[in-house]
N, CA, C and O atoms as a GROMACS GRO file, in nm:
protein
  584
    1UNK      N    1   6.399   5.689  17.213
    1UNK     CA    2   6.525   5.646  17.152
    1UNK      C    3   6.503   5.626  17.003
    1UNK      O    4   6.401   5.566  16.970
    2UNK      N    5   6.584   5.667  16.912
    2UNK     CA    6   6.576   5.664  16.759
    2UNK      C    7   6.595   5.505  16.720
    2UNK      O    8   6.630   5.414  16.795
    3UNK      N    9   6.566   5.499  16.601
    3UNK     CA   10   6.566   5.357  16.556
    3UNK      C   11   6.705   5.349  16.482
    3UNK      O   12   6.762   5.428  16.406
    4UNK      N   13   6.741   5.221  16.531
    4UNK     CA   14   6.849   5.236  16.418
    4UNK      C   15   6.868   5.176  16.292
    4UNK      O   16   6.869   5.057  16.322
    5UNK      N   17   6.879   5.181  16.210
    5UNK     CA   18   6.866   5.115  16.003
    5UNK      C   19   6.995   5.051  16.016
    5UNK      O   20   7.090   5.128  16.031
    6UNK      N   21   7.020   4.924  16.014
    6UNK     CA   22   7.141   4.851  15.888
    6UNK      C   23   7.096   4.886  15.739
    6UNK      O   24   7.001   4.839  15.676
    7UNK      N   25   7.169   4.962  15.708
    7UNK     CA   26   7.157   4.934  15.528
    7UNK      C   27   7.277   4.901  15.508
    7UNK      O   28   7.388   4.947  15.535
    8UNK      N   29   7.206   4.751  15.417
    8UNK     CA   30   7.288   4.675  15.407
    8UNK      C   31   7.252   4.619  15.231
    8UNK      O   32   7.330   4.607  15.136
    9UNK      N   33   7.077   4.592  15.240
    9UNK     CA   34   7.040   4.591  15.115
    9UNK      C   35   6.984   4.711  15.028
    9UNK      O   36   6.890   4.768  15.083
   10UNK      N   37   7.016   4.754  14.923
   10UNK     CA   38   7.010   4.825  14.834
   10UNK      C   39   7.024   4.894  14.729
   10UNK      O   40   6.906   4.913  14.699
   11UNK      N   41   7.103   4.962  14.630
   11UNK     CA   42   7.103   4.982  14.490
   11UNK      C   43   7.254   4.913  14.467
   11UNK      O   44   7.367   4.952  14.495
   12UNK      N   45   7.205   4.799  14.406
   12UNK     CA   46   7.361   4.730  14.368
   12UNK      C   47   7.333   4.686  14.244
   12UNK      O   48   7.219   4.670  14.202
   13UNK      N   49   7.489   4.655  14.151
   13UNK     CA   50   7.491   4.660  14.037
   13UNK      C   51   7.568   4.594  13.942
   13UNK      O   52   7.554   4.472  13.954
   14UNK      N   53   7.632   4.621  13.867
   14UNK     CA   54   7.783   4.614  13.879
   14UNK      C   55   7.844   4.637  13.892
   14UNK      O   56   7.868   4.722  13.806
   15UNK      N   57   7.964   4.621  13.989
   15UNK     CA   58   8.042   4.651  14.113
   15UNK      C   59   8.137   4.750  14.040
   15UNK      O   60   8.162   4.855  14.098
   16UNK      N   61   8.194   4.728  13.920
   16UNK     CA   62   8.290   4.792  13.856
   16UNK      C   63   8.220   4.935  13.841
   16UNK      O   64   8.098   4.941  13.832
   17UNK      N   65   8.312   5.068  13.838
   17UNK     CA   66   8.249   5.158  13.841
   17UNK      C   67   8.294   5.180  13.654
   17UNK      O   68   8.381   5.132  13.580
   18UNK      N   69   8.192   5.267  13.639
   18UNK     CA   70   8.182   5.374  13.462
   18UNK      C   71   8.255   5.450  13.549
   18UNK      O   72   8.282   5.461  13.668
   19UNK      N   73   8.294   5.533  13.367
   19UNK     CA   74   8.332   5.638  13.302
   19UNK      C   75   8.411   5.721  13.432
   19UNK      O   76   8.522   5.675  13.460
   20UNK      N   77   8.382   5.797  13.486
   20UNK     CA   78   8.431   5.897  13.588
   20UNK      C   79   8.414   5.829  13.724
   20UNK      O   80   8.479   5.886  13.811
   21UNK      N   81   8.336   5.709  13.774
   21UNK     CA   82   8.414   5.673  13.905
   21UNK      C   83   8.482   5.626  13.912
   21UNK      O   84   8.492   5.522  13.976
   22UNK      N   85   8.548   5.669  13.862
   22UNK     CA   86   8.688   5.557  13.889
   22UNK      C   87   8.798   5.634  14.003
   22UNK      O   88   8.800   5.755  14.022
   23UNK      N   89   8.898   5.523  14.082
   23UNK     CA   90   8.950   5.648  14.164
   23UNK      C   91   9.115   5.580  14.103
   23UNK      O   92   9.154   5.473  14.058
   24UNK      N   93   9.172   5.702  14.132
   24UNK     CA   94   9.332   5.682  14.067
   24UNK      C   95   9.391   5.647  14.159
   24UNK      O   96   9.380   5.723  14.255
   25UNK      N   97   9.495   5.498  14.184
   25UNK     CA   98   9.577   5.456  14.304
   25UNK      C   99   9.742   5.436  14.234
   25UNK      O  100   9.760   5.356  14.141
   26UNK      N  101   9.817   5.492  14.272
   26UNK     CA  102  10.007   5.495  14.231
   26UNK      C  103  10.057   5.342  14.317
   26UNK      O  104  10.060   5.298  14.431
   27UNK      N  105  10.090   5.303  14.180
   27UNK     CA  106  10.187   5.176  14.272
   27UNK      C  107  10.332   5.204  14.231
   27UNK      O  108  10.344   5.300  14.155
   28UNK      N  109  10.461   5.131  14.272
   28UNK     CA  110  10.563   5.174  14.229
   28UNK      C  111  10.594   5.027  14.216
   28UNK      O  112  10.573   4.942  14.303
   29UNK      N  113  10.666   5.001  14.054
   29UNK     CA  114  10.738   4.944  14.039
   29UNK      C  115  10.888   4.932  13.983
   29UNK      O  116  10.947   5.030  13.938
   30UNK      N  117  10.960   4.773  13.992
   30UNK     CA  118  11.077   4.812  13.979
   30UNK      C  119  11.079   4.829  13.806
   30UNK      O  120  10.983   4.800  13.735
   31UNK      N  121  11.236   4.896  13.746
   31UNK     CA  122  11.235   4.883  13.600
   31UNK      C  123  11.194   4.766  13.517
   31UNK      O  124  11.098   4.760  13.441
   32UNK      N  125  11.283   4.672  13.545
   32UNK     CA  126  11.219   4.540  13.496
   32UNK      C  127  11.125   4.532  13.478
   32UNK      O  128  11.092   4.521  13.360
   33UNK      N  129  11.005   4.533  13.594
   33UNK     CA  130  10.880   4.518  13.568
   33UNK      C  131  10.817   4.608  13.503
   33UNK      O  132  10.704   4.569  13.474
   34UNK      N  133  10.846   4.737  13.459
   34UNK     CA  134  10.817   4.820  13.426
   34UNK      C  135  10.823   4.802  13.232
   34UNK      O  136  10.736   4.793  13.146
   35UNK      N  137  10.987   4.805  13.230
   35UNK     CA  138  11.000   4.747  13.100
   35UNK      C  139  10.945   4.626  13.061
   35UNK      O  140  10.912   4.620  12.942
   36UNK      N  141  10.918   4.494  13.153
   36UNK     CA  142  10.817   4.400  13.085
   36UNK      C  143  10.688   4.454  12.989
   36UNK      O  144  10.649   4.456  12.872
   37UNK      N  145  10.654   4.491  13.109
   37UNK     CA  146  10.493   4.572  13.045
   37UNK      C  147  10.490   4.690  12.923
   37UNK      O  148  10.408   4.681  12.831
   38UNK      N  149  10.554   4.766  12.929
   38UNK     CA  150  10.594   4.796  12.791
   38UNK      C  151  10.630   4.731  12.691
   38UNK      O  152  10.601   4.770  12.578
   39UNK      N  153  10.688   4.637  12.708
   39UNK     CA  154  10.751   4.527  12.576
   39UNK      C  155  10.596   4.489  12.553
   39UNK      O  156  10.570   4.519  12.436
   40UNK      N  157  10.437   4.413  12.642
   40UNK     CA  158  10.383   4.404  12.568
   40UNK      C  159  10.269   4.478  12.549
   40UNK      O  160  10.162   4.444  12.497
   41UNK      N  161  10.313   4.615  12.609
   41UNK     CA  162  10.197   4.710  12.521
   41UNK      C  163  10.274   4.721  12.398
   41UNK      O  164  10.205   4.697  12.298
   42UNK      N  165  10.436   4.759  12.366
   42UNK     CA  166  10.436   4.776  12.206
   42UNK      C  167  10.402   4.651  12.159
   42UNK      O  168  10.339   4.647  12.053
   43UNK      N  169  10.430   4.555  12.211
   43UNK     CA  170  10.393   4.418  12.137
   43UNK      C  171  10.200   4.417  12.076
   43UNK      O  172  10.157   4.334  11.997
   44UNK      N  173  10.135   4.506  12.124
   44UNK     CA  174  10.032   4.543  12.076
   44UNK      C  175   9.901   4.407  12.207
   44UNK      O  176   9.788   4.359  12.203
   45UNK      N  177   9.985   4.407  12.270
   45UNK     CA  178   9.890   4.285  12.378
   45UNK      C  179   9.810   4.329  12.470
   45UNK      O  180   9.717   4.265  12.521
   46UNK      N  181   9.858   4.487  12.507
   46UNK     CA  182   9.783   4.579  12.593
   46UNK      C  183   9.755   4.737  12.535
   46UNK      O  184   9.849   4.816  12.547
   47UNK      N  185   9.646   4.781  12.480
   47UNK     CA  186   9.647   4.946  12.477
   47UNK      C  187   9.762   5.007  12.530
   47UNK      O  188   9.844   5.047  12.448
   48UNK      N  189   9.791   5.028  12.681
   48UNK     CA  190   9.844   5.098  12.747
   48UNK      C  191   9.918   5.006  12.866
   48UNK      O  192   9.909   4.883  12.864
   49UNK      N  193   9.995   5.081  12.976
   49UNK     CA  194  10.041   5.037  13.065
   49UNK      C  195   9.909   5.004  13.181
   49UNK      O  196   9.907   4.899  13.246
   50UNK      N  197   9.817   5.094  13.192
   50UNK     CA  198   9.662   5.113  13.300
   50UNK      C  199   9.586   4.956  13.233
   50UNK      O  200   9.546   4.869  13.310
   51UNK      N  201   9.575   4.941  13.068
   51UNK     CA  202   9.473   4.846  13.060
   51UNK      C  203   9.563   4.702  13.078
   51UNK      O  204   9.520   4.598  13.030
   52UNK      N  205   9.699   4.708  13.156
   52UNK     CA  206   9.755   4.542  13.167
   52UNK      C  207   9.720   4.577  13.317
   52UNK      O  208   9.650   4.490  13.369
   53UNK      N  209   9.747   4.671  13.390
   53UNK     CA  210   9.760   4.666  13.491
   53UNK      C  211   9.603   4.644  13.584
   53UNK      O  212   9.588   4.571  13.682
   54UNK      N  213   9.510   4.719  13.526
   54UNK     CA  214   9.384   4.660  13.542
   54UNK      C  215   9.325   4.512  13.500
   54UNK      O  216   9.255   4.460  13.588
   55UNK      N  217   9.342   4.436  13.379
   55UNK     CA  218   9.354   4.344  13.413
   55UNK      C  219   9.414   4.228  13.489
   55UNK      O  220   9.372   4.129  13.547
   56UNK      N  221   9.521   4.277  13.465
   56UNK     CA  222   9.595   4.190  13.611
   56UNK      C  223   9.555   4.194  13.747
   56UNK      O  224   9.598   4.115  13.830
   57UNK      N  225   9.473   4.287  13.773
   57UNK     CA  226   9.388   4.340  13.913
   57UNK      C  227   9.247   4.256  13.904
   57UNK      O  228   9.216   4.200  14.010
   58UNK      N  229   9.154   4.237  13.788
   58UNK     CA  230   9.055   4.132  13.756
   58UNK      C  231   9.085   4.007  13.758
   58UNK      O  232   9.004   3.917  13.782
   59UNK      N  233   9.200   3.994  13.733
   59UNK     CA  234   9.265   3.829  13.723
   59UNK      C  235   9.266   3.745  13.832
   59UNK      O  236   9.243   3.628  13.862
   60UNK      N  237   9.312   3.890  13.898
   60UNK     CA  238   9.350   3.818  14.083
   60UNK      C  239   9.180   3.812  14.177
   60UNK      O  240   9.134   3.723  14.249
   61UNK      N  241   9.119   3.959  14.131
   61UNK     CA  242   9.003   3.944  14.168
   61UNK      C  243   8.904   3.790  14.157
   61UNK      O  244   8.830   3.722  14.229
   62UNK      N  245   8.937   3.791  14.078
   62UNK     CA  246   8.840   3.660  13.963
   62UNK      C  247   8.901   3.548  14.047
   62UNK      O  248   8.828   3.475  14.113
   63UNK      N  249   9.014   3.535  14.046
   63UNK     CA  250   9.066   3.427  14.116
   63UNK      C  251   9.017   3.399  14.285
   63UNK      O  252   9.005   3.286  14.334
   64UNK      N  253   8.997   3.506  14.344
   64UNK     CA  254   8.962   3.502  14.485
   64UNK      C  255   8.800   3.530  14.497
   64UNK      O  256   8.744   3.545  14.606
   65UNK      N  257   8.749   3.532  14.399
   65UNK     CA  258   8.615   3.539  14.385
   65UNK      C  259   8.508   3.493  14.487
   65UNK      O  260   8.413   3.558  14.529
   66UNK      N  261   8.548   3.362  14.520
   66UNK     CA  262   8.486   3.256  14.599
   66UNK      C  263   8.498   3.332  14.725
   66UNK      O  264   8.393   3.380  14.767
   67UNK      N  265   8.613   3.354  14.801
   67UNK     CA  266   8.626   3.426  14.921
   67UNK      C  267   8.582   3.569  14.957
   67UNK      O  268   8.558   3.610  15.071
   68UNK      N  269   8.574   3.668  14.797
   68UNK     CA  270   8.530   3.777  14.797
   68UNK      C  271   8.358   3.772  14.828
   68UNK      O  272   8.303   3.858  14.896
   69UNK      N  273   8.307   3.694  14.786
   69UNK     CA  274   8.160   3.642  14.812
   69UNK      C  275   8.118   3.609  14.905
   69UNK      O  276   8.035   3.674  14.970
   70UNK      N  277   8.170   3.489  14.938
   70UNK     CA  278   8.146   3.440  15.129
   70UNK      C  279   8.185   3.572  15.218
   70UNK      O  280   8.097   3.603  15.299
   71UNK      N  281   8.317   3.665  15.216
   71UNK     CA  282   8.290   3.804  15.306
   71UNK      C  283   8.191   3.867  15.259
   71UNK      O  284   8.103   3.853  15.344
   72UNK      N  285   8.157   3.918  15.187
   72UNK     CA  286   8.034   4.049  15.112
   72UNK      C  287   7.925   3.962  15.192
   72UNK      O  288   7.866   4.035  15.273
   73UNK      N  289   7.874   3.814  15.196
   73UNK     CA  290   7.744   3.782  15.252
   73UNK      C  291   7.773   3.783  15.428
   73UNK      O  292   7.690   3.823  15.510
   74UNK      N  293   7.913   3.729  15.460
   74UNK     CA  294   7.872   3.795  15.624
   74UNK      C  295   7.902   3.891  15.656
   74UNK      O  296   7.873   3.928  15.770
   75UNK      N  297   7.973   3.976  15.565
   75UNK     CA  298   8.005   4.050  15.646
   75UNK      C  299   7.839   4.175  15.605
   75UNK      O  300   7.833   4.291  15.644
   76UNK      N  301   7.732   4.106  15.525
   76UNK     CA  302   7.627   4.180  15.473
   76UNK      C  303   7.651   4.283  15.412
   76UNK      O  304   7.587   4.380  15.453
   77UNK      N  305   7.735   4.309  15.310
   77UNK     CA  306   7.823   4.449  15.274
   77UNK      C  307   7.708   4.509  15.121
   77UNK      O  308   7.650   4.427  15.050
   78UNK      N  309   7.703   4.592  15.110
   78UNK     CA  310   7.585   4.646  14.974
   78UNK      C  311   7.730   4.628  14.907
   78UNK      O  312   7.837   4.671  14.949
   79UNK      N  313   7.704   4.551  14.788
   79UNK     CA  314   7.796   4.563  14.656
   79UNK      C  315   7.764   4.642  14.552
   79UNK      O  316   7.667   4.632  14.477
   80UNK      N  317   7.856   4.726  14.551
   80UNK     CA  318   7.801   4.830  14.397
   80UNK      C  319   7.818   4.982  14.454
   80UNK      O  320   7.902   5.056  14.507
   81UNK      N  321   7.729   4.981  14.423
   81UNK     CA  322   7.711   5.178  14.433
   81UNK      C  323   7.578   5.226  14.529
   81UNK      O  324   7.467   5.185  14.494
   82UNK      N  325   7.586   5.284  14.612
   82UNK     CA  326   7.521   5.376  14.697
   82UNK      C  327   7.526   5.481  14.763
   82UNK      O  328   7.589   5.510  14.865
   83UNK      N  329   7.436   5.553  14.682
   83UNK     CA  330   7.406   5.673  14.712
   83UNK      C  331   7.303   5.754  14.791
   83UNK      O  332   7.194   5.706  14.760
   84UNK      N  333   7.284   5.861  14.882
   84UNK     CA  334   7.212   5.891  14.992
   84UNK      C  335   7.175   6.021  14.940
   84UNK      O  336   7.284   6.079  14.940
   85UNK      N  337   7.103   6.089  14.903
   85UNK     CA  338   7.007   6.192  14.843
   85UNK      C  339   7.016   6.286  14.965
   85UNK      O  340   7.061   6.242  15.071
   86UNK      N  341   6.969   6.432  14.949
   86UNK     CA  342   6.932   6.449  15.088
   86UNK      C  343   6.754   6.432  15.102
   86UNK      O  344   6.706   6.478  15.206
   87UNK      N  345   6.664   6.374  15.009
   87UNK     CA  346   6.550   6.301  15.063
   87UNK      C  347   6.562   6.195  15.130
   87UNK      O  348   6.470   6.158  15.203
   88UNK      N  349   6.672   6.127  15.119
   88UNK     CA  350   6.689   5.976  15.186
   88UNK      C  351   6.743   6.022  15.334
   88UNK      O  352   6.720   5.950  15.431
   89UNK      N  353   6.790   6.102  15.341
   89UNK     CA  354   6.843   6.156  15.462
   89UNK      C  355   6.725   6.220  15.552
   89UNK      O  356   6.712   6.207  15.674
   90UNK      N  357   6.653   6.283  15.473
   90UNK     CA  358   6.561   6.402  15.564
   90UNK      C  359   6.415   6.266  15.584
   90UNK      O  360   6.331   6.273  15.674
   91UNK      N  361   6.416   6.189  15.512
   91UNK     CA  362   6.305   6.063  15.536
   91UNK      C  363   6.344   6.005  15.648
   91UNK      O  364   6.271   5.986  15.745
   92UNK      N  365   6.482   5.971  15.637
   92UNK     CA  366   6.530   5.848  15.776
   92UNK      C  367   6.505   5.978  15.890
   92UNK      O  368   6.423   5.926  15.966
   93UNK      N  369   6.525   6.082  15.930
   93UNK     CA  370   6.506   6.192  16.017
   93UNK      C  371   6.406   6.184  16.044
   93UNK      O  372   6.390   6.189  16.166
   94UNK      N  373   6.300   6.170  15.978
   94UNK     CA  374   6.140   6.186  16.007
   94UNK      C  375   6.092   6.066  16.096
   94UNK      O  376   6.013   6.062  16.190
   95UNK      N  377   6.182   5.952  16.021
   95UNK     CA  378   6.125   5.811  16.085
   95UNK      C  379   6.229   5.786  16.219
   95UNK      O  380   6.228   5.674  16.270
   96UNK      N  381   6.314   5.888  16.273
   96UNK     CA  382   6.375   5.874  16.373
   96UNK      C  383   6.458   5.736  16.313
   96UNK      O  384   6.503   5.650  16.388
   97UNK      N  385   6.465   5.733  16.214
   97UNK     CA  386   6.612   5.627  16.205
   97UNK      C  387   6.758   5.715  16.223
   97UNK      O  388   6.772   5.838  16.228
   98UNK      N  389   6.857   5.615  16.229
   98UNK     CA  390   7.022   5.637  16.197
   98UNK      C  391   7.019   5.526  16.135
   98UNK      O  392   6.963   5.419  16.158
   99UNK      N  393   7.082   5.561  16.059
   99UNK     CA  394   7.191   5.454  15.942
   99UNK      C  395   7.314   5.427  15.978
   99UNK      O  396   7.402   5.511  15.999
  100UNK      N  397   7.328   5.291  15.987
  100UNK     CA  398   7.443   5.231  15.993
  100UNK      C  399   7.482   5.165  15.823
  100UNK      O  400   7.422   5.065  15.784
  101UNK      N  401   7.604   5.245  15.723
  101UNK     CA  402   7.568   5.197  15.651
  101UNK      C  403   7.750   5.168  15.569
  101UNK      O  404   7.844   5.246  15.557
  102UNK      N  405   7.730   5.017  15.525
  102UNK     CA  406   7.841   4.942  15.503
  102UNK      C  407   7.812   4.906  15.358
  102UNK      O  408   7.698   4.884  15.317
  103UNK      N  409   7.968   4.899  15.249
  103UNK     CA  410   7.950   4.882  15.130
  103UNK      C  411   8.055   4.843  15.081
  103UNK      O  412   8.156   4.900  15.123
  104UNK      N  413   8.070   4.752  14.995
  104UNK     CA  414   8.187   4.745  14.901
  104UNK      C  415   8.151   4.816  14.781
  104UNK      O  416   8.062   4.806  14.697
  105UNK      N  417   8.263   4.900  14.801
  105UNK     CA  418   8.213   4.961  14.645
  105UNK      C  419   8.219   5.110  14.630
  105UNK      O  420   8.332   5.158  14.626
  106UNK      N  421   8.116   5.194  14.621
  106UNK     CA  422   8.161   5.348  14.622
  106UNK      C  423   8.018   5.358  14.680
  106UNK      O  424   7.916   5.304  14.638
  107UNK      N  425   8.042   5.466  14.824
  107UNK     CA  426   7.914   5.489  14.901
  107UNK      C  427   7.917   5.683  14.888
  107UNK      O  428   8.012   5.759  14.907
  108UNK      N  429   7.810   5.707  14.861
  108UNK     CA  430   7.861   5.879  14.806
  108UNK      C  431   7.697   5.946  14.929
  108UNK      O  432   7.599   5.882  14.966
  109UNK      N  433   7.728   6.060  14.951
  109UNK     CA  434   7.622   6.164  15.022
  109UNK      C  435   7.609   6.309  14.888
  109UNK      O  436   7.674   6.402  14.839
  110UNK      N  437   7.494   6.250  14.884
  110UNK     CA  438   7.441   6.416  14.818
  110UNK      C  439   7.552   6.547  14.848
  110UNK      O  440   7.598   6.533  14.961
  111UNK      N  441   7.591   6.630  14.801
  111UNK     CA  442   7.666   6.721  14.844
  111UNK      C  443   7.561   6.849  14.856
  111UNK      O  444   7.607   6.960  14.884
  112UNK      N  445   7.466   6.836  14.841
  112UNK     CA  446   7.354   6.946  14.916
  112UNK      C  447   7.285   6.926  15.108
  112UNK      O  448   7.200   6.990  15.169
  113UNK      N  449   7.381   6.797  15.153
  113UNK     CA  450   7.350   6.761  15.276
  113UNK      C  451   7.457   6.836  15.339
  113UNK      O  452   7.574   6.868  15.317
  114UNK      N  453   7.347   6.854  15.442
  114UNK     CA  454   7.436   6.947  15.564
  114UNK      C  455   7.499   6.847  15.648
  114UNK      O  456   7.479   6.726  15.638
  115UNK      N  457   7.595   6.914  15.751
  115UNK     CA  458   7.703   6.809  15.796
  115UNK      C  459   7.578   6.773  15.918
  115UNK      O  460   7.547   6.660  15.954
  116UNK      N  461   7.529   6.884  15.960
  116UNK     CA  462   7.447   6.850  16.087
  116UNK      C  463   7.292   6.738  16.030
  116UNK      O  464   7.211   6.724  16.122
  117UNK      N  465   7.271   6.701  15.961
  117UNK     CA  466   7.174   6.635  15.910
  117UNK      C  467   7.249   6.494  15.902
  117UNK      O  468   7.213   6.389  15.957
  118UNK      N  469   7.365   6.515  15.821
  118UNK     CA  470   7.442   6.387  15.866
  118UNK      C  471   7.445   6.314  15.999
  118UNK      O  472   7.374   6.219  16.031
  119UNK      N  473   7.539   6.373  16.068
  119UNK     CA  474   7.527   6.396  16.212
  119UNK      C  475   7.436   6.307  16.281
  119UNK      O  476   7.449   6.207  16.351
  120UNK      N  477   7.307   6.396  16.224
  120UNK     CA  478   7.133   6.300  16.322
  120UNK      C  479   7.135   6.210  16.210
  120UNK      O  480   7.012   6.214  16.218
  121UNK      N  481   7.152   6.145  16.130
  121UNK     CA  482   7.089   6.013  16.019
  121UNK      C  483   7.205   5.885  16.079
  121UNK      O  484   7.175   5.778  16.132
  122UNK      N  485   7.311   5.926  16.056
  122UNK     CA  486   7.447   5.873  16.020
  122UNK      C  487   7.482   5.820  16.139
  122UNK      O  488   7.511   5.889  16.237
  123UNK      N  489   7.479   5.670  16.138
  123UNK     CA  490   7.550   5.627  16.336
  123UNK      C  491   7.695   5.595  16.228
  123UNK      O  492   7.790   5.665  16.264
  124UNK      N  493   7.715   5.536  16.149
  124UNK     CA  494   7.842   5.456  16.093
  124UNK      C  495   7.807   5.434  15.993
  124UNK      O  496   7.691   5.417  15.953
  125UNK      N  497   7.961   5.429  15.906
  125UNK     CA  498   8.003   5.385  15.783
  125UNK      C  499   8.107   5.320  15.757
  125UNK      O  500   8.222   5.360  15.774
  126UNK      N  501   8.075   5.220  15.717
  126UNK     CA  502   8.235   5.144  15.633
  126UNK      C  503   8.227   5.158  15.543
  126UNK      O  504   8.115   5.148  15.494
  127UNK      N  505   8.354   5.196  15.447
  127UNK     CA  506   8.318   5.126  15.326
  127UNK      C  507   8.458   5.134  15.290
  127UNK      O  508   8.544   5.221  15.303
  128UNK      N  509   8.451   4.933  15.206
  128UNK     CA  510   8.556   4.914  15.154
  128UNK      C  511   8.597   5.009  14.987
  128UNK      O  512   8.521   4.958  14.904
  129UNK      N  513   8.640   5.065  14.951
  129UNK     CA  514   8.640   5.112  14.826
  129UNK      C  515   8.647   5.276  14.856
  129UNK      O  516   8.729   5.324  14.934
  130UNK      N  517   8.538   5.366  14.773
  130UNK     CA  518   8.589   5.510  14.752
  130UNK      C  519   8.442   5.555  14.882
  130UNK      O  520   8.350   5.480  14.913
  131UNK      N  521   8.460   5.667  14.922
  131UNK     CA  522   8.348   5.725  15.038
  131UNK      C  523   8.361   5.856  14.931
  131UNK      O  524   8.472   5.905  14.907
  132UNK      N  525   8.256   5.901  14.879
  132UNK     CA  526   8.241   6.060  14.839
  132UNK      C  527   8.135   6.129  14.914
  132UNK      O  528   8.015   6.102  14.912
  133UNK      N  529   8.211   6.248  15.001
  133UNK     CA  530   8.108   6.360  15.037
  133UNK      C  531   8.194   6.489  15.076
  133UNK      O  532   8.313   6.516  15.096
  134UNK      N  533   8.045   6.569  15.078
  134UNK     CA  534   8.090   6.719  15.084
  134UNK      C  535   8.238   6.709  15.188
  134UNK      O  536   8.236   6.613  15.266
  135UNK      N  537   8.375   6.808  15.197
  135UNK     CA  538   8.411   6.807  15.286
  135UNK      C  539   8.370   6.822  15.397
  135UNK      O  540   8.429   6.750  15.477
  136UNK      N  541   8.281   6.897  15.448
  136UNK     CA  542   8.192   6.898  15.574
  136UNK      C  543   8.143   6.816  15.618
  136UNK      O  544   8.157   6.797  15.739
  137UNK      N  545   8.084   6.751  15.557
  137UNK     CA  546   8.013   6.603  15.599
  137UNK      C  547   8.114   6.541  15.631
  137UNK      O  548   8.103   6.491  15.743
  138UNK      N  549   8.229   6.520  15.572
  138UNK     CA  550   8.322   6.374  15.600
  138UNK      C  551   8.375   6.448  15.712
  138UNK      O  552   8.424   6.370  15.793
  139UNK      N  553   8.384   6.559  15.744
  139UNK     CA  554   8.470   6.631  15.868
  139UNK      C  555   8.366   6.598  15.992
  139UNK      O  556   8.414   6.571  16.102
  140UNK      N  557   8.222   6.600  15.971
  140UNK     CA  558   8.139   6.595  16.070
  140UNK      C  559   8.132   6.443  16.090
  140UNK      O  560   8.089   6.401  16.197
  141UNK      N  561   8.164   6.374  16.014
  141UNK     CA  562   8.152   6.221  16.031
  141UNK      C  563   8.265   6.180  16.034
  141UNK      O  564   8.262   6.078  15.966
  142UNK      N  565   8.389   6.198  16.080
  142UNK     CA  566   8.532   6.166  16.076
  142UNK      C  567   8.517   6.045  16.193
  142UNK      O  568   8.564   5.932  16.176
  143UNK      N  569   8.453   6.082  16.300
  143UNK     CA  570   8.462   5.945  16.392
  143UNK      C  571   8.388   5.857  16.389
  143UNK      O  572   8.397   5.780  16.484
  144UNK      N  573   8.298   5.831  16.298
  144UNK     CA  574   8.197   5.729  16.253
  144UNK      C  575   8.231   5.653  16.175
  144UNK      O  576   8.213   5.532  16.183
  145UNK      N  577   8.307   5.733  16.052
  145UNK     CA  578   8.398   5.645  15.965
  145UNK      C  579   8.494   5.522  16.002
  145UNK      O  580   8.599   5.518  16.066
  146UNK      N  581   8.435   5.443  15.951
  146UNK     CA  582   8.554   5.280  15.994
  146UNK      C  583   8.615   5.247  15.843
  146UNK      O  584   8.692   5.153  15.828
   0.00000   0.00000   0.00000
């Protein structure tokens, strides 16, 4: 019987992603609110409409901080960024592990991994935030995904 890996601890950072991870989410609001926020980007209080609306997303973050912390420690979640090579993949294969592997944050697969290598490494994944992999992989792992 294979072994199975929690990864749970490992390359974490700061949680906020750079430059290009970032992922784009559409909210809809009403005019009002819409025209608020314009009144104080021309008012010169915000760059843009994205840099009020991101801080207002840190604000609330920051505010729930305390509770965001106590889940990430039980629920054992990797905060930050993690990424799976296909050496990290073809190593856990060797050692007869599967990975069970949970994250807040952005959890990405090499896109030189085959779906079937996935497959044998990969028991489960959560992850709160962005999942990047080859389409194949995420097609071969569609029911593992939580």
């Amino acid at each position: 019987m294979a072994n199975v890996t929690d990864i749970r601890a490992g390359r974490t950072g700061d949680p906020r992603p750079r430059g290009g991870e970032t992922e784009k989410i559409t909210i809809n609001l009403g005019p009002v609110d819409l025209g608020q926020i314009d009144l104080l980007v021309e008012e010169g209080f915000y760059s843009n409409r994205a840099d009020l609306i991101r801080t207002a997303i840190r604000n609330q973050l920051s505010l729930h901080a305390q509770v965001l912390h106590e889940n990430v420690s039980r629920r054992a979640l990797v905060l930050g960024l993690q990424h799976f090579s296909l050496q990290d993949l073809e190593a856990a294969k060797a050692r007869g592990e599967r990975l069970i592997i949970q994250v807040l944050g952005l959890a990405s697969i090499a896109n030189d991994v085959s779906a079937e290598l996935a497959l044998a490494t990969i028991e489960s994944i959560t992850v709160l935030g962005a999942f990047h992999a080859s389409p194949a992989v995420k097609a071969a792992l569609a029911g593992r995904i939580h």
